[in-house]
Backbone as CSV, one residue per row, in Angstrom:
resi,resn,N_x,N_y,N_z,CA_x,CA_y,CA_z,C_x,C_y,C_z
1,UNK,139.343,17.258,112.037,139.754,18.485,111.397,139.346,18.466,109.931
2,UNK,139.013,19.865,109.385,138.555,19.592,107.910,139.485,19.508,107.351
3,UNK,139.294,18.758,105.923,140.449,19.030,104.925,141.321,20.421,104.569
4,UNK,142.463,20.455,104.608,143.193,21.605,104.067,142.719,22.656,102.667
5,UNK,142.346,24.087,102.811,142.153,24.063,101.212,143.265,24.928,100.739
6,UNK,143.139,24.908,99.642,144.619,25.592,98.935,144.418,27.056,99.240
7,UNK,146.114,27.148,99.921,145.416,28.831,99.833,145.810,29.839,98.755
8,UNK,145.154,30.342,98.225,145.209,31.769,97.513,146.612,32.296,97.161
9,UNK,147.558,32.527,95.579,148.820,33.250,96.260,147.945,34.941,96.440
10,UNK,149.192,35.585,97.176,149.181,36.876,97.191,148.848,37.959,96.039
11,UNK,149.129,37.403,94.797,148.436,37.869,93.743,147.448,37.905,93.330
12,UNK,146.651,36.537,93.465,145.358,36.101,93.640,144.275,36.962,94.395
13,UNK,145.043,36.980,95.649,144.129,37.701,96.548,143.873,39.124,96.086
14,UNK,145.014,39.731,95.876,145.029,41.056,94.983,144.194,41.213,94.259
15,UNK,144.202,40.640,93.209,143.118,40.533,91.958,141.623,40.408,92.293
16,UNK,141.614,39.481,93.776,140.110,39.690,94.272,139.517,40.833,94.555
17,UNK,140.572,41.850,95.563,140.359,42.974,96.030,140.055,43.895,95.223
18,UNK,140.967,43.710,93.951,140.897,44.819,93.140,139.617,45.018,92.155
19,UNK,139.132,43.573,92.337,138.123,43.444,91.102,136.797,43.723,91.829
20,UNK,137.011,43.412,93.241,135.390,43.907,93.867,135.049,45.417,93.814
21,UNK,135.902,46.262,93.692,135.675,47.478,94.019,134.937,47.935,94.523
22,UNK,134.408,49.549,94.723,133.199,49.984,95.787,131.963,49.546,95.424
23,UNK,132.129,48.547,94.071,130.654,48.521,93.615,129.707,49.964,93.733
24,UNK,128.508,49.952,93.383,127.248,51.067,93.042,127.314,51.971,94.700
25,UNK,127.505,53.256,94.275,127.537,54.503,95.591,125.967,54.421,95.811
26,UNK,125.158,54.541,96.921,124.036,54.664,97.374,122.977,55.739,97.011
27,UNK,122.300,55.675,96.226,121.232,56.448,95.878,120.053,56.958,96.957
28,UNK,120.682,58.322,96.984,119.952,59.011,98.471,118.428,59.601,98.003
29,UNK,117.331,59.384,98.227,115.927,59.747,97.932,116.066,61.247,98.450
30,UNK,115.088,61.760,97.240,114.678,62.915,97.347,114.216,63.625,98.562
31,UNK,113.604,62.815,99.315,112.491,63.069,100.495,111.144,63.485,100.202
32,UNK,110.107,63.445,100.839,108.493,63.323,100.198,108.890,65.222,99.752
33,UNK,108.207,65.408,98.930,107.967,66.015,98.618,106.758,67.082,98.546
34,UNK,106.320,67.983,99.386,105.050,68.735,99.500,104.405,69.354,98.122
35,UNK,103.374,69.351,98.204,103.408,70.450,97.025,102.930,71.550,97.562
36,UNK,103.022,72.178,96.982,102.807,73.819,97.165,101.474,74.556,97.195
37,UNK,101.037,75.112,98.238,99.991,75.837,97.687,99.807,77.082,97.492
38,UNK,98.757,77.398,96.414,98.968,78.721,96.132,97.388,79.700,97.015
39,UNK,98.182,79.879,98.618,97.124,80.851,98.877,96.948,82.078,98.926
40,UNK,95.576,82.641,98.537,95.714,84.228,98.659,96.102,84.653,99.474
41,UNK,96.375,86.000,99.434,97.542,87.052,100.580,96.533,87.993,100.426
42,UNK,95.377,88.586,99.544,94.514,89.590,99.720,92.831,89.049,99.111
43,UNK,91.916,89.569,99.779,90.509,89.367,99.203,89.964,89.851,98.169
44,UNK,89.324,89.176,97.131,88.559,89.903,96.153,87.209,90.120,96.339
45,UNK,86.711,90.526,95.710,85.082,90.362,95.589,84.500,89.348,96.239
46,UNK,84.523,88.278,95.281,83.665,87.337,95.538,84.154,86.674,96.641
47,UNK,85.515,86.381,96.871,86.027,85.780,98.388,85.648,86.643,99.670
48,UNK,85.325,87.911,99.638,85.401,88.509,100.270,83.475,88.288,100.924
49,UNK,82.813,88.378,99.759,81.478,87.627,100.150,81.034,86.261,100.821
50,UNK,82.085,85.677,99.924,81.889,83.940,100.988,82.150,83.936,101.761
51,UNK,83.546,84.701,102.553,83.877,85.064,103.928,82.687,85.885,105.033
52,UNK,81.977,86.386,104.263,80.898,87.353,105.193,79.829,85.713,105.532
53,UNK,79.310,85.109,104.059,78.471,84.419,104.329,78.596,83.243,104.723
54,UNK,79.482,82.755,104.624,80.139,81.465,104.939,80.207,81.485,106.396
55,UNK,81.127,81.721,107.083,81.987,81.704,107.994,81.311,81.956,109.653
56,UNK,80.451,83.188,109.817,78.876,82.948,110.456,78.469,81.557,110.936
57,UNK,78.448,80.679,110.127,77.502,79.809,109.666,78.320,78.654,110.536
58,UNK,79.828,78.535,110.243,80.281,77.347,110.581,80.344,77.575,112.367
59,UNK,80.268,76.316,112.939,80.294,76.042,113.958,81.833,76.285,114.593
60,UNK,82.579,75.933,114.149,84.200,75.907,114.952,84.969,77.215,113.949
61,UNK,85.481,77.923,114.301,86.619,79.167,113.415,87.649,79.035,113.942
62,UNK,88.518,78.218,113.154,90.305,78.704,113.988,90.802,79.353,112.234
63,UNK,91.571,80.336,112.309,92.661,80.751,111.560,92.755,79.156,110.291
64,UNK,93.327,78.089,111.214,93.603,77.086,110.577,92.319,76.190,109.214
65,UNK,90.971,76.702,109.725,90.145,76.743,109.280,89.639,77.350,107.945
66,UNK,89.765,78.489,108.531,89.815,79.395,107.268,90.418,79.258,106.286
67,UNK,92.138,78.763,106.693,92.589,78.751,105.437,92.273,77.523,104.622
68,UNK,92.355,76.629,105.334,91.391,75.285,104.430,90.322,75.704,103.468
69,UNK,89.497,76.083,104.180,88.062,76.617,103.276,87.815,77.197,102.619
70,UNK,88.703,78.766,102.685,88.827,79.584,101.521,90.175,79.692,101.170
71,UNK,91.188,78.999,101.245,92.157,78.582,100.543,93.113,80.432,100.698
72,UNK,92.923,80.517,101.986,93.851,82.127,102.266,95.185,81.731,102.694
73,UNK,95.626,82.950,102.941,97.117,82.620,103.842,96.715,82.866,105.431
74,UNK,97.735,82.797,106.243,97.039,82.588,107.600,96.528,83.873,107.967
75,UNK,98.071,84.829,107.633,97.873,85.902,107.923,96.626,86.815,107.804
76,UNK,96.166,86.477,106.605,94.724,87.135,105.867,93.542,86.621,106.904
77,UNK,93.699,85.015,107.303,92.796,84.201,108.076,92.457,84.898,109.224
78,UNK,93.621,85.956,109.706,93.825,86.220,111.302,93.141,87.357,111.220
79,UNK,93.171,88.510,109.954,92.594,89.471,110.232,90.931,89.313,109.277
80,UNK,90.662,88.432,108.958,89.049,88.181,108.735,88.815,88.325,110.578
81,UNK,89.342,86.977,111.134,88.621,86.637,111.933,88.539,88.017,113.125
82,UNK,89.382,88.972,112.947,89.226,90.220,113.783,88.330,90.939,113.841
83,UNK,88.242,91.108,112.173,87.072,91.816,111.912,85.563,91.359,111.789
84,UNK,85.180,89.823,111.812,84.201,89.773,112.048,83.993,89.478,113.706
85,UNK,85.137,89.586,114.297,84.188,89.709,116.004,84.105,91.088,115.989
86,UNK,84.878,91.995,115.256,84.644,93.720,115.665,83.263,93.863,115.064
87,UNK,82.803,93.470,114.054,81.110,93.291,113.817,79.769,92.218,114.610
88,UNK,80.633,91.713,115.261,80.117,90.727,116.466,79.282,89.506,115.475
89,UNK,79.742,89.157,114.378,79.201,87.969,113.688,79.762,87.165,114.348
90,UNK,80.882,86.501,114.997,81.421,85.455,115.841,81.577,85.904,116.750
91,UNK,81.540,84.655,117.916,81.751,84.927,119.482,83.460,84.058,119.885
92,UNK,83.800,84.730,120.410,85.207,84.073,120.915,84.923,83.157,122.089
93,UNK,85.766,82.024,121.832,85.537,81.058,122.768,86.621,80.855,123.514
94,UNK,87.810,80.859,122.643,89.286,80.565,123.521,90.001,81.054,122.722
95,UNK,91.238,82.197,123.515,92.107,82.811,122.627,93.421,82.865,123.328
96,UNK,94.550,81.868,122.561,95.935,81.557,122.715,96.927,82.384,121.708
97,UNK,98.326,83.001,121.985,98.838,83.143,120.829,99.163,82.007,119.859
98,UNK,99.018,80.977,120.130,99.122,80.099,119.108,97.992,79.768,118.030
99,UNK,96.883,79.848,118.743,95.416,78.907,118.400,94.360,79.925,118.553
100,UNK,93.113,80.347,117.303,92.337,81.175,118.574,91.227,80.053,118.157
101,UNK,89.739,80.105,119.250,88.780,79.834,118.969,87.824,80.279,119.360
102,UNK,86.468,80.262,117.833,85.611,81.134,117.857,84.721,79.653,117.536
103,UNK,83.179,80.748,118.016,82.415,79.819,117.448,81.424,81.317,116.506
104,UNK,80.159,80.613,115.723,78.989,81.703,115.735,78.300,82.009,116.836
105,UNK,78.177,83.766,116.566,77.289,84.158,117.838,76.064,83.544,117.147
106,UNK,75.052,83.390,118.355,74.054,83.149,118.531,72.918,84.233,119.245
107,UNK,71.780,84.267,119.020,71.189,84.912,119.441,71.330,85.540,120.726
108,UNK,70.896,86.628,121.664,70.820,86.656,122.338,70.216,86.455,123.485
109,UNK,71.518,85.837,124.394,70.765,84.843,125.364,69.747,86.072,126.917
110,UNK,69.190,85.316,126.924,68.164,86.165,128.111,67.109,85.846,128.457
């Protein structure tokens, strides 16, 4: 058996309890933080040109695309891409309400 150790009076113990207290409350993180972007909601001039000449050109068109590239909002993204199949510059490839996809028309095949 080990040696006996002295025990603690009741006051003692008190004074332990009292002196540990809750110690430091937990510091809750911000969470990541996004930043913000600032995309257009309408076309100007010159966006409105890179969209004619640009966009033709690229191989894959989703909404999601667009807004990357010319830095739009989606909404704006959705009705470019309407209006250039109503001018038949893009060909539709697959169209979901979630997702659409276009590619460039290409010549005509025959």
């Amino acid at each position: 058996m080990p040696p006996k150790t002295q025990q603690k009076s009741k006051e003692a113990k008190m004074a332990a309890a009292m002196a540990g207290g809750k110690g430091k409350k937990k510091k809750w993180s911000k969470g990541k933080v996004r930043e913000k972007v600032a995309n257009k909601v309408l076309f100007e001039e010159e966006l409105y040109e890179r969209l004619k000449n640009e966009v033709p050109k690229m191989k894959l068109i989703t909404p999601s695309a667009l807004v990357e590239r010319l830095k739009i909002g989606g909404s704006l993204a959705r009705a470019a891409i309407k209006e250039l199949e109503q001018e038949e510059m893009i060909k539709r490839l697959s169209y979901h309400s979630s997702q659409w996809v276009y590619t460039r028309a290409t010549a005509v095949e025959g």
